[in-house]
C-alpha positions in Angstrom: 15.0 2.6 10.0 12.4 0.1 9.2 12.9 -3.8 9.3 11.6 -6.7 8.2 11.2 -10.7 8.5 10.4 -12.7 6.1 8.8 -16.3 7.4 11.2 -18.3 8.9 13.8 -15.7 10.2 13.8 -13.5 13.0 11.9 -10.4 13.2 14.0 -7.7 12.6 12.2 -4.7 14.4 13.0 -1.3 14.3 12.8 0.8 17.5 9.7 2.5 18.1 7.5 0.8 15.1 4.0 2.6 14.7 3.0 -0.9 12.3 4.7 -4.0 13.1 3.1 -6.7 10.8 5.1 -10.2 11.0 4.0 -13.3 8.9 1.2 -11.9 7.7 -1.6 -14.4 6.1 -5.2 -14.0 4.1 -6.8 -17.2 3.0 -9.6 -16.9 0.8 -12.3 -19.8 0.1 -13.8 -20.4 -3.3 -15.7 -22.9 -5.2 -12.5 -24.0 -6.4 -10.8 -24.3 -3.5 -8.7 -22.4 -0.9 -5.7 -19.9 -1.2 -3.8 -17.5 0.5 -4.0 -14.4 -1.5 -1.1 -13.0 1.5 1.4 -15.9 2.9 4.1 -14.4 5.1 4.6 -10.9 4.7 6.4 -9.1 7.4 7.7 -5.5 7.9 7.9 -2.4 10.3 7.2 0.9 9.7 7.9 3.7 11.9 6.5 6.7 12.8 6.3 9.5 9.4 7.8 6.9 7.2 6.1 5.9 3.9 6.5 2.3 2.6 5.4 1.6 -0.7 3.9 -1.9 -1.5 4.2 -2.8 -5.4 3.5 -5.3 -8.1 1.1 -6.8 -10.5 -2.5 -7.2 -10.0 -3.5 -10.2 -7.9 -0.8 -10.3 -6.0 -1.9 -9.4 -2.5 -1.0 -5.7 -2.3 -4.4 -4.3 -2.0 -5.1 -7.2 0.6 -2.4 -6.8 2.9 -3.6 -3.5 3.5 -7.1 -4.0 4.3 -6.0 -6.9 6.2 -4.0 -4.3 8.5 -7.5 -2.1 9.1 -8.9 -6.2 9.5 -11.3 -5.0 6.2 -10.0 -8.6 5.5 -10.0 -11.6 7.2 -6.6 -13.0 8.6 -5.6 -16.4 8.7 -2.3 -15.8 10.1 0.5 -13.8 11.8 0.2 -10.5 14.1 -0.2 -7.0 13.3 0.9 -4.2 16.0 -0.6 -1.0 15.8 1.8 1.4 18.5 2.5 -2.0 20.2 -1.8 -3.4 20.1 -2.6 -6.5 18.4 -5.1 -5.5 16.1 -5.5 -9.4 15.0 -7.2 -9.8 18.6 -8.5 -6.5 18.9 -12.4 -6.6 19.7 -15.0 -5.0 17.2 -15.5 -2.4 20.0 -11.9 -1.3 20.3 -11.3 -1.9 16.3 -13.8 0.6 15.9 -12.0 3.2 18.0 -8.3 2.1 16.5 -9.9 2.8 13.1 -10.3 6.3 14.0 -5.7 6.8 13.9 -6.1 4.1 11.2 -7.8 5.5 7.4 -7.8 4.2 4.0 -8.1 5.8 0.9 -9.5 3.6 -2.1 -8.8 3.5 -5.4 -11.6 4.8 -7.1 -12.7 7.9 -5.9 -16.2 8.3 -7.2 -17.3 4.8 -5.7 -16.1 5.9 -2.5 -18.4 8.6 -1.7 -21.8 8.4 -1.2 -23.6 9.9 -4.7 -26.2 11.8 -1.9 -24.3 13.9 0.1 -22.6 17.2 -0.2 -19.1 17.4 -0.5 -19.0 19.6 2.6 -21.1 16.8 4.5 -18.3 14.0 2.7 -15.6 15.6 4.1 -16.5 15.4 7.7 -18.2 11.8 7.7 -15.5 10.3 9.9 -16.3 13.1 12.6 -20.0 12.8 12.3 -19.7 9.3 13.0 -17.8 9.9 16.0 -20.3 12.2 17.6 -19.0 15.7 16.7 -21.6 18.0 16.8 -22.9 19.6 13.5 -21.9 22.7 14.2 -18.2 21.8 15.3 -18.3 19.9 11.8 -19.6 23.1 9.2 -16.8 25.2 11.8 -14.5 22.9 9.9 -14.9 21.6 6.7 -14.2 25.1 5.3 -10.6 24.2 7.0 -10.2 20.7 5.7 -11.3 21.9 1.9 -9.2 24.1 1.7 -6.0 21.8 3.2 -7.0 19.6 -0.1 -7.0 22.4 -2.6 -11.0 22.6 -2.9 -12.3 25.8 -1.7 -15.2 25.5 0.4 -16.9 29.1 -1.4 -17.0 27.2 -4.5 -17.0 23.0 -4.2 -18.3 22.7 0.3 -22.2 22.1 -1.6 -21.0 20.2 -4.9 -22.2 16.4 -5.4 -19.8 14.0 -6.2 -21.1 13.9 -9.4 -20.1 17.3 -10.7 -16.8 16.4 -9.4 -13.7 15.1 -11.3 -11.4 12.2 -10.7 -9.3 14.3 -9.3 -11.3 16.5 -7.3 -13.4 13.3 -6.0 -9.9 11.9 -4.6 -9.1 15.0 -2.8 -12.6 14.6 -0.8 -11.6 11.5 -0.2 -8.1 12.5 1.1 -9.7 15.4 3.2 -12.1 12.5 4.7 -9.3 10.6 5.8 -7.8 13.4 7.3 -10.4 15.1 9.2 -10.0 12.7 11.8 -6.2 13.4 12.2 -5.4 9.5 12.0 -2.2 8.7 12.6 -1.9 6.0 9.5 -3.3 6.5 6.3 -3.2 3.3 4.1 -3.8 4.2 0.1 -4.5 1.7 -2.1 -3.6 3.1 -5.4 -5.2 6.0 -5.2 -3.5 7.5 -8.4 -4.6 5.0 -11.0 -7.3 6.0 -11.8 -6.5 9.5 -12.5 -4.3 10.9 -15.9 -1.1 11.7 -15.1 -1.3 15.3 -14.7 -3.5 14.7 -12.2 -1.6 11.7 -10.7 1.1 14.1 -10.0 -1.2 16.8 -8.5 -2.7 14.3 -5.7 1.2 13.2 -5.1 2.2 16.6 -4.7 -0.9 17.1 -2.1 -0.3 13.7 -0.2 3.2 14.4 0.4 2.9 17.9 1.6 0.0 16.1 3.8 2.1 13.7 5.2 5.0 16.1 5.9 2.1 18.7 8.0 0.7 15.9 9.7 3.4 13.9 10.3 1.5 10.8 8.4 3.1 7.5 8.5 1.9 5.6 5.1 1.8 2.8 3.7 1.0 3.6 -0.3 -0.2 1.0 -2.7 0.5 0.9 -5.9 1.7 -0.9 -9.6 3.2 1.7 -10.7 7.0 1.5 -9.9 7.7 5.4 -11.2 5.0 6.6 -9.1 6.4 4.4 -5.6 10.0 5.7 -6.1 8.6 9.5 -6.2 7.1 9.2 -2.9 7.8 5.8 -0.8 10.5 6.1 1.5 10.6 2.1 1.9 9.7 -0.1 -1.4 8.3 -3.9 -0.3 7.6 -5.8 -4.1 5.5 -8.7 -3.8 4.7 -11.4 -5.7 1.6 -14.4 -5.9 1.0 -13.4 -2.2 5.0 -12.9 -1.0 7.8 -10.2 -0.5 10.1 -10.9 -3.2 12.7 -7.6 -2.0 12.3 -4.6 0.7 14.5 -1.6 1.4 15.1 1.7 1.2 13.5 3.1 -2.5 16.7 4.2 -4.1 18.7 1.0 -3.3 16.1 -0.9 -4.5 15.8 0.9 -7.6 19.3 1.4 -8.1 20.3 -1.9 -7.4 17.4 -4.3 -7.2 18.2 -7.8 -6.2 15.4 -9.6 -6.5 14.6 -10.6 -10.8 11.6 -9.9 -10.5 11.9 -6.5 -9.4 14.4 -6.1 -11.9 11.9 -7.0 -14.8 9.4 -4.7 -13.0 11.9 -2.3 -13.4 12.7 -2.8 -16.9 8.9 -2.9 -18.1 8.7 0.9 -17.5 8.6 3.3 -20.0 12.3 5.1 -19.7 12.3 8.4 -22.0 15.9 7.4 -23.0 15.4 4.0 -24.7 14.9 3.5 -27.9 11.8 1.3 -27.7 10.2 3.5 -25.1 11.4 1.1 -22.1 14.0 0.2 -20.3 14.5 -2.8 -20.9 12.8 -6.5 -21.9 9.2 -6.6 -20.8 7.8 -9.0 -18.2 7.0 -12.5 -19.9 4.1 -14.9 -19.0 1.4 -14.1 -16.6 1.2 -14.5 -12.8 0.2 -18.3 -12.0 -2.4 -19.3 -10.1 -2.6 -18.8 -6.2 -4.9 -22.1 -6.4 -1.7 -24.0 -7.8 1.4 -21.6 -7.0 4.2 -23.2 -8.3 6.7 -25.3 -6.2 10.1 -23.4 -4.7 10.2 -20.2 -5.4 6.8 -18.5 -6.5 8.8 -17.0 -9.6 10.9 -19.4 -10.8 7.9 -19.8 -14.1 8.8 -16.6 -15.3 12.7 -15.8 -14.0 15.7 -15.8 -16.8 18.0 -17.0 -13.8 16.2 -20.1 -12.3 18.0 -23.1 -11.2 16.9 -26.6 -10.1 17.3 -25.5 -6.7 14.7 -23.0 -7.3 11.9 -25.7 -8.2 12.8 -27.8 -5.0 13.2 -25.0 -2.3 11.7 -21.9 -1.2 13.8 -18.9 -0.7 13.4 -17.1 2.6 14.2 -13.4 3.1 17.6 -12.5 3.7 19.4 -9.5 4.0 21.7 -8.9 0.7 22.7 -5.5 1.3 22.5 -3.2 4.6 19.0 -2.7 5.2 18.1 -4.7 1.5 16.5 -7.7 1.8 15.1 -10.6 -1.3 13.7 -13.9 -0.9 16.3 -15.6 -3.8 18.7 -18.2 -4.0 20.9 -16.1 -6.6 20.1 -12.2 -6.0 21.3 -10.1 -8.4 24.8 -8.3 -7.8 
């Protein structure tokens, strides 16, 4: 079972942990000033588990997991690949984690280099590692097909005949050439209409469950976490607001502001087209978060003691965990 910490409190680790990130920080410098775009976000993931990272843009999703493939700088806290720092770890050996460690990015077509053939996209990550041409043509008819693109028809394609869709699953069959161990996607849907959303869901998970993938899947869209994520971590202005298992969380959330995230998505069933009251007000700035608790701006159940005090992380259920001074029952 996966555990987490949130600054402040003991690490809760889970036995065996293939990513172990504790207290977790990303500082950015602009011409404005500093901010940490990431302050404090722990958790542990084992092996074939998927954890799904959520919430608005800008706040920190997509950078906590570069920062774990370092694609970011980090200002603070550890990350443990199988037990290695990887905040330590030299260019030299980064280099060779990287090779258990892929990412997929959100748009597909940007992702691929506009001169190369499919076939030749595919099997980057083993070219770069020094497999032999031949070994890599003996296989990309292998890994095309594993992504639902086969090689007789799309192995000599450019990536600009390709669709959304079709560009994503070269990307996906990129990551996975190498066999990596972890595969970190940062929204990797959203770009793509729904029919095809569910089509690269359907591919990932069957993936993950022939490869025995441990993932960490970003995302903003709640309907599209709770489909796939094992583990849900919802963040907010650069914090965990709640973590835990995906149907408690969504079932019972106890954080507010998972429970407006919640009620801002479409629900077939209501009236209005949603479940509830949309999300009011817009995410302050990291340059000026607000005192307390990050949230307190935009929650229907702050108190003084939210202004004046910053929750930590605490457990409110077995295995549930939110950073709030009144969690919801």
């Amino acid at each position: 079972m996966s555990s987490l910490a949130g600054s402040g409190s003991a690490h809760l680790r889970g036995d065996e942990a293939v990513l172990s990130v504790q207290d977790l920080e990303v500082e950015y410098h602009t011409s404005r000033g500093s901010f940490k775009a990431v302050a404090g976000v722990s958790f542990d993931l084992l092996k074939g588990e998927s954890l799904g990272i959520v919430g608005e843009s800008g706040c920190g999703k997509s950078t906590t997991g570069r920062a774990v493939l370092r694609l970011d700088p980090i200002a603070g806290g550890n990350i443990r690949y199988r037990e290695e720092p990887i905040e330590s770890a030299s260019p030299q050996r980064l280099r060779e984690l990287r090779r258990d460690m892929q990412m997929i990015f959100q748009d597909p077509i940007s992702s691929l280099n506009p001169r190369r053939q499919v076939k030749d996209l595919v099997m980057e990550g083993l070219a770069i590692q020094g497999v032999s041409q031949k070994e890599r043509d003996d296989q990309a008819p292998e890994m095309l097909t594993q992504v639902g693109l086969p090689s007789e028809r799309f192995a000599e394609m450019m990536p600009r005949q390709l669709s959304g869709g079709q560009a994503q699953r070269v990307a996906i069959g990129r990551a996975l050439a190498v066999r990596p161990g972890l595969l970190i996607c940062d929204e990797p849907v959203s770009a793509l209409d729904v029919s095809v959303q569910a089509q690269i869901l359907n591919l990932l998970e069957d993936l993950k469950t022939k490869y025995d993938l441990t993932i960490v899947f970003i995302a903003h869209d709640l309907g599209v976490v709770r489909s796939f994520s094992d583990k849900v971590l919802v963040m907010y202005l650069g914090k965990t607001c709640e973590f835990g298992d995906s149907v408690e969380v969504y079932d019972r959330p106890a954080h507010p502001y998972t429970r407006a995230l919640l009620d801002s998505v479409p629900s077939p069933d209501s009236e209005g087209g949603f479940a509830g009251p949309s999300l009011k007000g817009d995410i302050p700035s990291p340059l000026n978060p607000p005192s307390g608790c990050r949230f307190r701006a935009r929650c229907p159940a702050a108190q003084a003691r939210c202004a004046v005090e910053e929750p930590e992380m605490r457990e409110v259920r077995p295995g549930q965990y939110a950073a709030c001074h009144f969690p919801l029952d």
